[in-house]
N, C-alpha and C positions, 0 to 999 in steps of 0.2 A: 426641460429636456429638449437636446436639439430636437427638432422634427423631421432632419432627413433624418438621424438614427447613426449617422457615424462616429459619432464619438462616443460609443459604446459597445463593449466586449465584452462577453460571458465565459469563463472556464467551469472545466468540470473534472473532478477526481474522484471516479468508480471502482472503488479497491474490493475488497473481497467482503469488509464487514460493514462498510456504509460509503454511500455515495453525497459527494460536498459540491455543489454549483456557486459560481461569485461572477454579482454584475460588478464591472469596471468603469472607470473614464479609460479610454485608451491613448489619451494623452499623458496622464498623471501613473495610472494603475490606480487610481484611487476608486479604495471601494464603496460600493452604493447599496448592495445588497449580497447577504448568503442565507443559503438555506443547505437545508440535508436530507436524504432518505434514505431505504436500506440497501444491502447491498447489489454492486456493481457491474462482478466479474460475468463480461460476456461468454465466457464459455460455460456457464455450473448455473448461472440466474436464468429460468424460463423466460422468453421474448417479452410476455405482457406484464412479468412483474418487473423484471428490469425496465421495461416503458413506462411503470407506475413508480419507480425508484429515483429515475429524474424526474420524471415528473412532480415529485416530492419535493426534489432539491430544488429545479428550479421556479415551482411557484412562490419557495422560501424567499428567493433571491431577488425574485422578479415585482416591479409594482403591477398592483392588479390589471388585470390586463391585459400584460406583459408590455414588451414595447421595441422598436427596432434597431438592429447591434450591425455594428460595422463587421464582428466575426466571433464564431465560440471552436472553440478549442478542446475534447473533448477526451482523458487521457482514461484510459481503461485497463484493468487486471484481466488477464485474457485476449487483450486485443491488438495482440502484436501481428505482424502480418503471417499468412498463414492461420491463424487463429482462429477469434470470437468478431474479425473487425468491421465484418459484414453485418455482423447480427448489433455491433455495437452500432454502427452508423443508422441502421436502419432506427434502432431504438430509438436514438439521439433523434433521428430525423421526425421521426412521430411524435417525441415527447417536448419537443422544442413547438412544433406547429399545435400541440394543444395548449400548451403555457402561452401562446399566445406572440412566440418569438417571430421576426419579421426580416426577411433579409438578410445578407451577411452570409461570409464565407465560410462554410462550418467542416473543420478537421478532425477526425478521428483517429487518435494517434495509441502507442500502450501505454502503461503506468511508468513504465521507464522512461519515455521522454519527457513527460511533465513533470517529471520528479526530478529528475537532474537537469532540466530548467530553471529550477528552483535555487539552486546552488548560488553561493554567495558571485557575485559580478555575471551573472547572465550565464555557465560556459556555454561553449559550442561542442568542445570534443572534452572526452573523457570516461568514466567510469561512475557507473550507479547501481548500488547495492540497497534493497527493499527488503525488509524484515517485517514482517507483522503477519497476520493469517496465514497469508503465503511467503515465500522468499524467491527472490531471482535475482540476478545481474545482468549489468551490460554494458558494453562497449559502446560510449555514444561519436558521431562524427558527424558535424555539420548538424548538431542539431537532433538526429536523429539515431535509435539504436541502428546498429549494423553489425551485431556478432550478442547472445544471449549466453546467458549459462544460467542452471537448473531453471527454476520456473516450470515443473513438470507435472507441479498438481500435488495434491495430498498422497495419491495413491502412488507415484512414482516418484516424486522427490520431492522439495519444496525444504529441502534441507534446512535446519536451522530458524526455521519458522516458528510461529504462536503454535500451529496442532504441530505441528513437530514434537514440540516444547510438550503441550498436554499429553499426546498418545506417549512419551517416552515418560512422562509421571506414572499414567496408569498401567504400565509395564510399571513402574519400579515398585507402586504398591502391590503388583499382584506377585512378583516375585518374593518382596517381602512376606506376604502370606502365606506364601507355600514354602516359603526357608529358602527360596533359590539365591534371594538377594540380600542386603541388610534390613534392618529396617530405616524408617525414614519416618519424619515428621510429618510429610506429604498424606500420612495416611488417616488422620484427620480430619482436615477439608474434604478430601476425596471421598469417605465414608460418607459424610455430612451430604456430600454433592448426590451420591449416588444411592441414598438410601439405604445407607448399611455398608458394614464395612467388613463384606463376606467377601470371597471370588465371584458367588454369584452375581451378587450387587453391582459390582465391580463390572465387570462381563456385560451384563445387560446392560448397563447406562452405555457402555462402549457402542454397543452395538446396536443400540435404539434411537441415536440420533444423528444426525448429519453429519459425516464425519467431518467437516470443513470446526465445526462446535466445540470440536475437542479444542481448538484455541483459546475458549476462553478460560481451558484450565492453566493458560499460560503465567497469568499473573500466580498463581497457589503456589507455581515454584517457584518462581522472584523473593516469592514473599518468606517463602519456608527457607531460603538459601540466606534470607539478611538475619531472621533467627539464629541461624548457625546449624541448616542441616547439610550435611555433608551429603547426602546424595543428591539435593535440588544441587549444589553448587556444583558440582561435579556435570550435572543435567546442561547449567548456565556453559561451564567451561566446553562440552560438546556441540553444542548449539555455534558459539562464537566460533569453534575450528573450523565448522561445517560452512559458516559462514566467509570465514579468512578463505577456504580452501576452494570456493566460489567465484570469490574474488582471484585468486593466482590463477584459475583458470582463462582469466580472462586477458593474461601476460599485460600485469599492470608496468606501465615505466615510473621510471621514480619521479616526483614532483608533478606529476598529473592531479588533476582535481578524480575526488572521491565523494561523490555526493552520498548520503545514507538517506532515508528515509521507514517510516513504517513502525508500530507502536514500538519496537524493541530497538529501533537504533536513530530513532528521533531525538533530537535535543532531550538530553535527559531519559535516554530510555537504558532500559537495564542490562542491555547487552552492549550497549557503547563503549564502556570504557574496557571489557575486553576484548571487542574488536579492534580497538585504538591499539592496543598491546598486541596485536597480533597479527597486523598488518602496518608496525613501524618498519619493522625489517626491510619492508617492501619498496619503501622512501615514501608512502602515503600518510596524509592526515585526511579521516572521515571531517565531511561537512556537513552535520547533519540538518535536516529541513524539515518540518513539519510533517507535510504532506506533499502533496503534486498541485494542490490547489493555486500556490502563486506560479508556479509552473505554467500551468495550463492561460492563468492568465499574460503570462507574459509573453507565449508564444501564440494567445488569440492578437494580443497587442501587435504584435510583428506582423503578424499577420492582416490584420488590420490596418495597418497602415500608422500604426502609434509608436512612440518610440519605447524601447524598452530598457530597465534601469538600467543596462550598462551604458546606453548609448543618451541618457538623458543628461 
C-alpha cells in the first residue's frame, strides 16, 4: 500500500435495509475490499446505531487497522439536504475515525446522487428513480440532485416502495377476510407470517413492528403475482404507476439517462419491466444499477483526484 494513502478511496451506500462500504484504487476503481452492516437511513436509525452500522461496513472493507484514503464518499437514504445530512456526516465522521480511516476528503451526499452515479458512462445530469424499502426520485445536474420527488417516508409517501408493497398486501388480506375484497393467495404466507390467519393476527403483526418491516412482505407479493394471483399482480401494477407517476413529476425530457436503482428495480428486479412499460412513452429507458455503492465510489474517485470510468 502506498504510504501517503492517496491512491485510496472508500464509498459508502446507506439505504434503509443495510448499509455497504468498498475500499478502491482511485486510479483503476479497482476494488480492494467490501463489507456491510445494518441499516443506514439518517433520519429513522438512532445516531449510535447508525455509527455502529458503518462501522460494520467499513471494518468489512477495511484491512485491519484501517489505513489512509485520498477520499470517501458517503451516499445516504435520508440525507438529502435539509434532512438527516448532519447526523449522517457526523456518523460517518465517528465511524470512519474508529475503523481506523486517516485523511482524505470525506462527502456526505443522498442515495440519489450515488445512485445515479452509478449509471452506465459516469452521467452528470439526469433522472434517478429508487425502489426498495423506500422510493424517491430526482432530478440530478452536475452531479448532484437539485429537484426531489416523493421520498416522504412510510408514513407520508414513499410510493411504490418494498412496505408500500407489504402494507398494501396486508390490506388486501384483511379485506379479503371481512368480504370487502377478493380473495387472494397472499393470505397464506401472510397467515404463516403473522401467526394465524384471523384479522386479529393480522392487526397485531401490523402494528407490533416497525413499520419500515412491512417491506419485507414485499417479495410474498412478487411471488404470489408469478403464481397467478390476480390481486398481488394487480398490487405489482399499482406500485409501477406510482412509481412512473414519480418519475413524470419530475418533467423527464425524452432521451435523458434514467438511472433505477433499489431491490424492486435493480437489474432484474420485479418491477422493472413494468416500469420499462410505463415510462416508454416518456422517450426513457431505465438503466438499472445495483446499488449506489459503485456510485459512491466513483464520485469518491473524482473527488479524489482519480479518474473516473468515463473519463479513463
Amino acid at each position: 500500500m502506498n504510504e501517503s494513502g492517496i491512491h485510496y478511496v472508500i464509498g459508502v451506500d446507506a439505504g434503509g435495509t443495510r448499509t455497504r462500504a468498498r475500499l478502491a484504487e482511485a486510479a483503476t476503481g479497482r476494488v480492494l475490499g467490501e463489507g456491510a452492516g445494518g441499516p443506514g437511513n439518517a433520519l429513522t436509525v438512532p445516531p449510535d446505531a447508525l455509527v455502529r452500522h458503518l462501522g460494520e461496513a467499513l471494518r468489512g472493507a477495511l484491512p485491519p487497522g484501517g489505513c489512509p484514503v485520498a477520499a470517501v464518499v458517503g451516499g445516504f437514504a435520508g440525507g438529502g439536504p435539509g434532512g438527516g445530512r448532519e447526523r449522517a456526516r457526523a456518523a460517518l465522521t465517528e465511524a470512519l475515525a474508529l475503523a481506523g480511516v486517516r485523511g482524505g476528503r470525506v462527502e456526505v451526499l443522498g442515495d440519489a446522487d450515488v445512485a445515479f452515479a452509478g449509471g452506465a458512462g459516469a452521467p452528470a445530469d439526469g433522472l434517478v428513480l429508487i425502489a426498495g424499502t423506500g422510493a424517491a426520485a430526482a432530478r440530478v445536474a452536475d452531479r448532484r440532485a437539485v429537484r426531489a420527488a416523493d421520498g416522504d417516508g412510510w408514513l407520508l409517501g414513499d410510493a411504490g416502495s418494498g412496505f408500500w408493497l407489504g402494507r398494501e398486501a396486508l390490506r388486501a388480506v384483511l379485506r379479503a377476510l371481512d368480504g370487502r375484497g377478493p380473495s387472494t393467495a397472499l393470505a397464506g404466507p401472510v397467515g404463516e407470517l403473522c401467526g394465524g390467519l384471523t384479522k386479529e393476527h393480522v392487526v397485531r403483526y401490523a402494528y407490533g413492528v416497525e413499520p419500515v418491516r412491512l417491506a419485507a412482505l414485499s417479495p410474498l407479493v412478487v411471488a404470489a403475482a408469478r403464481s397467478g394471483d390476480v390481486v398481488s399482480a394487480r398490487l405489482l401494477d399499482a406500485a409501477a404507476d406510482e412509481l412512473a407517476a414519480t418519475v413524470r413529476a419530475l418533467t423527464p425530457r425524452p432521451g435523458e439517462p434514467l438511472v433505477t436503482t433499489g431491490a424492486l428495480l435493480a437489474p432484474g428486479g420485479p418491477l422493472l419491466p413494468r416500469l420499462t412499460a410505463r415510462v416508454a412513452d416518456l422517450g426513457l429507458v431505465p438503466d438499472p444499477v445495483r446499488d449506489g455503492l459503485a456510485g459512491a465510489v466513483a464520485l469518491a474517485r473524482r473527488a479524489g483526484g482519480g479518474r473516473t470510468g468515463a473519463e479513463a
